[in-house]
Every structure is written in structure tokens, then in C-alpha cells.
N, C-alpha and C positions, 0 to 999 in steps of 0.2 A: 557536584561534578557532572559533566553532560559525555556521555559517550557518541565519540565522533566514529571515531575509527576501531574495528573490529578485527578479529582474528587474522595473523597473516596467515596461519598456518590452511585456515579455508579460502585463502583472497578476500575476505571478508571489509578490509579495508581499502581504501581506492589506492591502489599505489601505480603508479607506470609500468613496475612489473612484477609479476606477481611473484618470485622465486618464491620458496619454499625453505624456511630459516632449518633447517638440516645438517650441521656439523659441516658448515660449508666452510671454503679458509676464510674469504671476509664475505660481510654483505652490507650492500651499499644500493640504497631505491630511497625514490621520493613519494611523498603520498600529498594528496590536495586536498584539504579539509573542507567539509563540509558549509563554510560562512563565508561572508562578504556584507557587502554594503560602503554605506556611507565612513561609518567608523569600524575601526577595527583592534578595539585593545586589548584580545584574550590573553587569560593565562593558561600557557601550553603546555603541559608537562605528558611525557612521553616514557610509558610504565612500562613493565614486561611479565611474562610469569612463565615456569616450564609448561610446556606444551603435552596433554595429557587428550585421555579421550573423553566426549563430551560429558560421560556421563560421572567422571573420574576431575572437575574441574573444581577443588576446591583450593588451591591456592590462591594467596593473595596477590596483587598487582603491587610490586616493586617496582621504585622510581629506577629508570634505566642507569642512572649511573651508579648507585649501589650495586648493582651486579655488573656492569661492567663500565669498570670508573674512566676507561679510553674510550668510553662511545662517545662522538660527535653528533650534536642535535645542532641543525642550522633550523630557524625557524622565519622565515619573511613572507610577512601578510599571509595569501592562501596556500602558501608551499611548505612542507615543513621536510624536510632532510636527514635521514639517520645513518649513520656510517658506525659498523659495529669492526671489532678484532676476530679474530676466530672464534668459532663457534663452541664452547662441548656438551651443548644438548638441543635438542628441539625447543623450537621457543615461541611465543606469541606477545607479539606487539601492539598495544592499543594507545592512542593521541588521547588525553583526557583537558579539556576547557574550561575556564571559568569565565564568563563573558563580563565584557565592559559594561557599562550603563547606556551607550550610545549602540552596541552594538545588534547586527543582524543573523540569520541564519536563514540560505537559501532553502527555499522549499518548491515543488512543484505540486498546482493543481490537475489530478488526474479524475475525468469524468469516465461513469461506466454507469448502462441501462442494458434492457435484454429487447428484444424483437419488439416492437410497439402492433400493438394491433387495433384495426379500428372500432370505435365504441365501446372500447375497455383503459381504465388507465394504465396507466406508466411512469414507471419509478425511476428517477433520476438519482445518481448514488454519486457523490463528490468527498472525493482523499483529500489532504495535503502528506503527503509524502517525502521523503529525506530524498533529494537532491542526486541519488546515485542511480549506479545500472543495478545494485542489488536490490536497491526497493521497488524500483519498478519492477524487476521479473515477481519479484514476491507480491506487487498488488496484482499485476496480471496472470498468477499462479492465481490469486485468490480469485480474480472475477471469471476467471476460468470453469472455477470448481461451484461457484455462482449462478453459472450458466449468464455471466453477460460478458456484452462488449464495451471494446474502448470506442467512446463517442466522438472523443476528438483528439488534436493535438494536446502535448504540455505544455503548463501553463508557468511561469517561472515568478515568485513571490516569495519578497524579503521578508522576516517574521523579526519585527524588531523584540530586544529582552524587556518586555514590560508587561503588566496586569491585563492591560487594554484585548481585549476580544477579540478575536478574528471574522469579518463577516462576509457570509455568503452570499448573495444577491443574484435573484430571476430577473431580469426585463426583456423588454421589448419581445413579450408573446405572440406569438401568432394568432389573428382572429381566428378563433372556431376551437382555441384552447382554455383552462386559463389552472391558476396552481393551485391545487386544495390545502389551506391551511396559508400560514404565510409566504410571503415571497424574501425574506429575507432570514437568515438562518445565522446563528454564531458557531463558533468553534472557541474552546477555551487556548488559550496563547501557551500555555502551560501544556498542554497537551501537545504541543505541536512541539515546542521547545525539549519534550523527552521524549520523542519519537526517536527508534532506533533502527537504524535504514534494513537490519534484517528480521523487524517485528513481522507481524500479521495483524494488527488490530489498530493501523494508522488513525489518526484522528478523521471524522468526516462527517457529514450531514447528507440527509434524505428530500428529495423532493416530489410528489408526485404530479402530475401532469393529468387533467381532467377532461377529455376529448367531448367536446360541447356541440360542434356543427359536424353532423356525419356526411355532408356533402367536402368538407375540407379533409384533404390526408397527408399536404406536405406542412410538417410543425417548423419550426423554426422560434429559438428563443437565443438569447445572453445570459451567461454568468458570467462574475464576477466577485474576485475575492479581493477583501482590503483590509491593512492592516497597516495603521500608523502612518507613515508616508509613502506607503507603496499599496498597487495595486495589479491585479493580472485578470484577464480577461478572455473569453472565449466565446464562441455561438457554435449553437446546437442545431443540426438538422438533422428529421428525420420523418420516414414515411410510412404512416399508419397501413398498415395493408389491410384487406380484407379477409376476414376469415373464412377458408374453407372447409365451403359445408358438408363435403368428402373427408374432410377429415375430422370435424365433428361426430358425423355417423359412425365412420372407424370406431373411434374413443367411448361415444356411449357403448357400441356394441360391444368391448371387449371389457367394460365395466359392468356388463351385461350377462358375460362368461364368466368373467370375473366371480360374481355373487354366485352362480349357482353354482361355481365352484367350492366355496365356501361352505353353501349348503349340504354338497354329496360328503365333504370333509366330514363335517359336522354331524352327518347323522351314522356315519361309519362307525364312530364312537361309540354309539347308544343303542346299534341296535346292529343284529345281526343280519336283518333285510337287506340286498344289495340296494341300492337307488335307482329311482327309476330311469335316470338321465345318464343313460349307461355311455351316452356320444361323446360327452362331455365330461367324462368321469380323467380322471388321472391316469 
């Protein structure tokens, strides 16, 4: 079974609106699942479970009509529809799938690196991501806390259900760069297939970028991800800057402070003498 759709009780699942399943008289919202493509034969079943606190979530997911056998499930192609009766408890909704042979699941590629600077490399970091607003704020929570940015647009690619790889691909370098290691990268298909849009550890690959002419500093390269019959594409700019030599001297200097800090620490310990770097003492 593949988890599409997530907690309603957080908005966790993409629905048009988010209410809040709370002892409400009815409730009635649509949610858009996560796939597409060419074909589309999933099995949809539409669970539930009482809504408890996260750390208190041990009940199991009950098919929605066992607990309430007037729920209405509409389901056509990427919309799926739930109209429930009265409510008498808190409750949590999840869409569960079993994909066709023929079938897709949209994904986005999201690029992120940190400030490139010149004559030092640069690491190029690529997701495939689940298709929603919740995974993106969570990849760009995580490149946040990274210390990178997002390098470009998204990139929108179908992940057909099959064994076959995913691959990631450098071209068309800029002269004065070039890729350490190889230019072309896999992602397991499996892994992208159990990606869950409020994870943290999205499938992705690394690339580093090896700054070769110090007279060049606008980069410029293409990716490109593909899988099966589809493909998504992007290019990359970006400008090596120079490093400042004020701010190098800065940085020695306070690693400078730094150690002999360490040292007056250190001999505080052991010995009753004050230290003689009374300026720089704590």
C-alpha cells in the first residue's frame, strides 16, 4: 500500500479545504491525489482512524465504510470525494493506493546548493519530491537549516511503477567548469515510489562542480531527470564570486582567539596561576 494522503486533522492531505473533522454535523471536501499520467488504474480505498495526539497514534486504519457504512466515496481519475454523516469524534483520513502496471506518480525535481565561491567547489544537491505544498515547505525547511538555496524553478516528472532507475544527468557545462566524479547519477524508483510528502529524507543525489578557469565566474550547466517515458529538465546559473580577503582575516583572527581561549580554559584547571593573557581571558 502507498501513502498518498495524510492526516486531515494536520491538513496533511491536499484537500480544497482544509476543515477540521471535529464533531462537525456533516463534512463534505475533495482531495487530489498525488498521480497522473498516461494510465491510470489505481486501487483506492479511503481508511480512517480516531484522531489522537501524535505520540498516542496507535490505532489501526479502518476501511471508511466499516465505521461509517453511509460514507460516500466518489472517486474519478485524480479527484477523489468523501461525504461523511455526523460526526462523534475527532477523526483522521488517509487515501491508500495500489497502482496499476501502466501507472504514474507525479514527482517534482527540486535543485538546492549554497553561495558558490571562486576557486573552491560547489555541491549541487537534487530531490525528487512528492508533488504537494507540504513537501516542498519540508524540503525548503530542510535546505534552510542546510544553509542552501533553491537554485531554480520546479521541475514536474512522472515516476512510472516499475524496477527501471531514475536518472539524473549534468550537460552542457560551462567552459572553465567541469563535474568531479560522474555526470550522470541514479535514484532508485522505489524510493521515490515510497516517498511521503511530509518525510524529511526525500530521495536525491549529489553533484559537485570543480571551478577549473579562475578567470571564468558565470557557471552555467543542465539537468535533467528521466524516467521511462518522461523526462524534466532544468539549467543552472550561477556566480562564482570572489573571496573576501577581509573576511578571511576576520575568521583566522577569531580562530586565533578562539585557541588561546581554549588554552587560559585549560590551564585554569591545573594550576592555580592566573594566565598570563589576562585580555583575552573569559
Amino acid at each position: 500500500y502507498y501513502l498518498f494522503i495524510f492526516d486531515s486533522s494536520d491538513g496533511k492531505w491536499p484537500l480544497r479545504n482544509n476543515s477540521k473533522w471535529a464533531h462537525s454535523s456533516a463534512a463534505r471536501f475533495d482531495g487530489t491525489l498525488l498521480f497522473d499520467g498516461w494510465g491510470n488504474d489505481w486501487d483506492i480505498s479511503v481508511k480512517c482512524r480516531p484522531h489522537f495526539n501524535q505520540s498516542k497514534k496507535s490505532k489501526k486504519w479502518r476501511n471508511i465504510k466499516e465505521v461509517y457504512p453511509d460514507a460516500k466515496v466518489e472517486t474519478k481519475h485524480n479527484d477523489t470525494r468523501l461525504t461523511l454523516p455526523v460526526l462523534g469524534q475527532s477523526l483522521e483520513v488517509a487515501a491508500f493506493g495500489i497502482p496499476g502496471k501502466d501507472d504514474q506518480k507525479r514527482m517534482q525535481m527540486v535543485i538546492f546548493g549554497k553561495e558558490p565561491t571562486k576557486a573552491c567547489d560547489w555541491d549541487i544537491r537534487v530531490y525528487l519530491i512528492d508533488d504537494s505544498e507540504m513537501a516542498f515547505k519540508q524540503i525548503c525547511k530542510k535546505g534552510e537549516d542546510e544553509e542552501m538555496k533553491l537554485l531554480t524553478t520546479l521541475s514536474s516528472l512522472f515516476v512510472s511503477n516499475s524496477e527501471k532507475d531514475i536518472s539524473i544527468e549534468v550537460t552542457a557545462v560551462a567552459s572553465g567548469w567541469h563535474i568531479i566524479g560522474d555526470y550522470k547519477k541514479t535514484i532508485a524508483s522505489r524510493s521515490a515510489w515510497n516517498s511521503q510528502e511530509n518525510a524529511t529524507d526525500f530521495p536525491r543525489c549529489d553533484f559537485s562542480v570543480s571551478h577549473d578557469d579562475l578567470k571564468e565566474q558565470q557557471f552555467f550547466c543542465k539537468m535533467r531527470a528521466t524516467h521511462e517515458n518522461d523526462s524534466a529538465g532544468n539549467e543552472i546559473v550561477a556566480f562564482f564570486q570572489q573571496v573576501n580577503k577581509l573576511i578571511i582575516i576576520f575568521t583566522l583572527f577569531k580562530l586565533y582567539l578562539h585557541g588561546y581561549r581554549n588554552a587560559i580554559d585549560f590551564t585554569k584547571q591545573f594550576t592555580k596561576k592566573k594566565p598570563k593573557f589576562k585580555l583575552l581571558a573569559r
